[in-house]
N, C-alpha and C positions, 0 to 999 in steps of 0.2 A: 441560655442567654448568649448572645453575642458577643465577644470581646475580642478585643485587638489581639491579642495571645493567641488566641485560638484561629482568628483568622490567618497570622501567620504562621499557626502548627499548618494549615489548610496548604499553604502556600510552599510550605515545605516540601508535603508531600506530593504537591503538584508537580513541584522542580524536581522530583526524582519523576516522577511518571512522565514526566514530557522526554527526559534523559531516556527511559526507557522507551519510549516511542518510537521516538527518534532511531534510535540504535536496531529495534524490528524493525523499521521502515526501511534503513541504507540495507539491511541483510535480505529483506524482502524484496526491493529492486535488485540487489544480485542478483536472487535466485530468479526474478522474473529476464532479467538480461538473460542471463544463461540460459534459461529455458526458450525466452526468443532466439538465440543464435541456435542453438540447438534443434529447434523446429526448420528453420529457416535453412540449414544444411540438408536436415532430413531431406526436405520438400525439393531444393535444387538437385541433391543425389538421384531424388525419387523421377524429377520429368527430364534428366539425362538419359535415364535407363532408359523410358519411354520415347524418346525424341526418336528413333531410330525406326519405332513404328507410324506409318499413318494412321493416324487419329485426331480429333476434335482438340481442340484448346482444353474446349469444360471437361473431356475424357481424360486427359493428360492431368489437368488440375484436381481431377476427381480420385483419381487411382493413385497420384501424390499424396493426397489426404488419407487417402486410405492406408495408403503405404508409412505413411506419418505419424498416425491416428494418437501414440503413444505421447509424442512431442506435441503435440495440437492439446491432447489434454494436460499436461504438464505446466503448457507455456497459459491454458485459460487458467488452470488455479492458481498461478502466479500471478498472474495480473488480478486475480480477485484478492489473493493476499494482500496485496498492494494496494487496491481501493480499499478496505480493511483498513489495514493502518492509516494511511491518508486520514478515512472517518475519523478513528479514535485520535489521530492527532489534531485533529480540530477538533473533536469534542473537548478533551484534554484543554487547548489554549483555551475556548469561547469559559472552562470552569476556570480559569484562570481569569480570567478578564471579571468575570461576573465579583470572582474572592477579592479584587483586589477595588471594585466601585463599592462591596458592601462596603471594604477597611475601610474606604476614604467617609461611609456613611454614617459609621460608626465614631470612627475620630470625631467627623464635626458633630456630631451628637453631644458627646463627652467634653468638645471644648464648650459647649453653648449652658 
C-alpha cells in the first residue's frame, strides 16, 4: 500500500540521488572539457608538423587524427559519459515528478 511515509521515504532517497548526479555530471563535464582541449592541442600540434609538407587539407586532417587517435578516443567516451549522466539525471527528476503527483494522489484520497 501506498502512504504518504513512504512516498516521502521515496523522496528522500531521490534527493540524495539527484545530489549524486549531479556531482557525476560537473566531474564528467570536466573530464569531457579536458579531454576536449586536450584533443584539440593534440590535433593543432599534429597539422603544424605537417603544414610544412604539401599535402591535401583531408591528408593533413587525416594523419592529425591519426596522430591523435589517443585524445579522439578519450575525448568520445567523455562525451558519452556525459550523455550518460544527462540520461540518468532526467530519469532521476521525470521519478521525482511521478513520487511527488502519486503524494498529492494519495493525500486527496485520505482527505475524501
Amino acid at each position: 500500500m501506498v502512504t504518504p511515509q513512504s512516498i516521502e521515504n521515496r523522496l528522500v532517497i531521490l534527493s540524495k540521488e539527484v545530489d549524486e548526479s549531479h556531482q557525476f555530471l560537473e566531474s564528467a563535464e570536466y573530464a569531457y572539457h579536458k579531454a576536449k582541449t586536450d584533443y584539440e592541442l593534440e590535433m593543432a600540434h599534429s597539422r603544424m608538423k605537417l603544414s610544412t609538407e604539401k599535402m591535401r587539407v583531408q591528408d593533413v586532417q587525416d594523419y592529425a587524427l591519426l596522430a591523435s587517435q589517443e585524445q579522439f578516443k578519450a575525448l568520445n567516451m567523455a562525451e558519452a559519459t556525459v550523455k550518460a549522466a544527462r540520461a540518468n539525471a532526467t530519469r532521476i527528476r521525470t521519478q521525482v515528478d511521478i513520487a511527488r503527483s502519486i503524494g498529492t494522489s494519495v493525500r486527496a484520497s485520505l482527505e475524501i
